[in-house]
N, C-alpha and C positions, 0 to 999 in steps of 0.2 A: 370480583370476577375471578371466573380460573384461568388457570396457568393456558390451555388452550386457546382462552376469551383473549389473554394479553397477546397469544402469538399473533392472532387472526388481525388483531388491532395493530401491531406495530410491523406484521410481518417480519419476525424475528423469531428463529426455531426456537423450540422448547428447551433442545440441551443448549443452548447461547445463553441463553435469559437463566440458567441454572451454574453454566460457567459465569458469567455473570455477576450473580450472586455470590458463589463462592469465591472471588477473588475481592469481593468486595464493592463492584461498580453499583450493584443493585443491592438496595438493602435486602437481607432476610423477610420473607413475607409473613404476616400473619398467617393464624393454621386457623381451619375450622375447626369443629368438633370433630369430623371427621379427618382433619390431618392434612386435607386439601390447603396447598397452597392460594392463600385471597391476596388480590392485587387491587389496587387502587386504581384514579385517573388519575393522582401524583404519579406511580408505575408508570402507568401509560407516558404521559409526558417525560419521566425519565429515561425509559430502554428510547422513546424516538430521538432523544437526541442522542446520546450512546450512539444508535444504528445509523442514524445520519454522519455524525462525526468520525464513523469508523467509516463511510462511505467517501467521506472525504479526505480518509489517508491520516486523521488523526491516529497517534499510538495509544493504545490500551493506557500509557502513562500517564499521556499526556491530557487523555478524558478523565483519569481518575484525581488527576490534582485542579483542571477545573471545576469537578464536580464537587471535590472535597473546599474549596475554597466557598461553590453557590453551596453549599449545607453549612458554613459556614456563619453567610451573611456576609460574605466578601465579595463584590461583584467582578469576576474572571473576564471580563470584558478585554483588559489590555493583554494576558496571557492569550485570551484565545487571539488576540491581532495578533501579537509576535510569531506563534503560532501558525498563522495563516502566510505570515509573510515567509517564515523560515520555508514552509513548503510552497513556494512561488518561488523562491530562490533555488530551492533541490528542482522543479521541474523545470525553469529556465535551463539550468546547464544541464539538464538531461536532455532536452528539448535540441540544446548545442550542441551537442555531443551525438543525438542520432543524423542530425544535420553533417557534421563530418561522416561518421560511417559509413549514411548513402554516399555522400561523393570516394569515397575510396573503394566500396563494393563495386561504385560506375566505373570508374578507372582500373579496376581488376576485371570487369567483365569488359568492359574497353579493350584491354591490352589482351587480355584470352582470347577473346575471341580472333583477333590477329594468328593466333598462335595456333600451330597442328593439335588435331583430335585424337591423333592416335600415335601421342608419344606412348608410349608403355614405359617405359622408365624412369620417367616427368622430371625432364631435365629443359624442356623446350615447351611447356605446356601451362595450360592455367594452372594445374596442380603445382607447378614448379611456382609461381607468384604467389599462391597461398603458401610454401608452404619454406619461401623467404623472407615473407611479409614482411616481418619485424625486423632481419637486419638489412633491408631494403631501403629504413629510412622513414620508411610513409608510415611508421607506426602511431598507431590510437590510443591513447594511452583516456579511457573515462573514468570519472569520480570514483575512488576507491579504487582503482584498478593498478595492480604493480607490475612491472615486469621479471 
């Protein structure tokens, strides 16, 4: 099959499935006589889980050394659990983390809207709570995030 036949089949663009390749996730393809890229149903089965596992927030890395371990004959089964757990863990506290910042956005638009619309100054206004936010106390400090 061509390189068009494999997009239509995994729904994954042409320059992906050629990044892809040049980085090494997809093997180099057979060439016809005429120089045309041929793909496989091995291909096929490989760019869909590539495209899935990059759907699911897997890293380029981290598909290329399970894939590298199934070419193998090594079965990546407990990598890709670790894997799944580590990111169940990154969206939990991201999860926590957006859960704080509504409650402190409710509580900034809580106490603003108390506050006059037409300080010009923004000494007595919501502008004034944004823009002491941090040495206020209420600050949100999320994963990665410094002050």
């Amino acid at each position: 099959m061509l390189i068009h036949e494999l997009t239509i089949q995994t729904h994954v663009p042409t320059k992906t499935i050629r990044y892809y390749e040049s980085i090494g996730l997809m093997p180099r393809p057979k060439r016809a006589t005429n120089n045309y890229r041929h793909y496989t149903q091995v291909d096929v089965e490989r760019l869909r889980f590539i495209a899935n596992a990059r759907a699911l927030d897997f890293s380029l890395d981290d598909i290329a050394e399970i894939l590298t371990a199934r070419d193998k004959g090594i079965a990546p089964c407990q990598r890709v659990l670790d894997t799944l757990t580590h990111h169940l863990t990154q969206i939990d506290q991201r999860l926590a983390d957006l859960v704080t910042l509504r409650e402190s956005l409710r509580q900034l638009q809580s106490e603003g809207a108390a506050l006059p619309l037409d300080d010009v100054r923004s000494e007595h206004c919501v502008c004034y709570l944004i823009k002491t936010y941090r040495e206020s106390g209420k600050v949100i400090i999320t994963e990665g995030e410094t002050l």
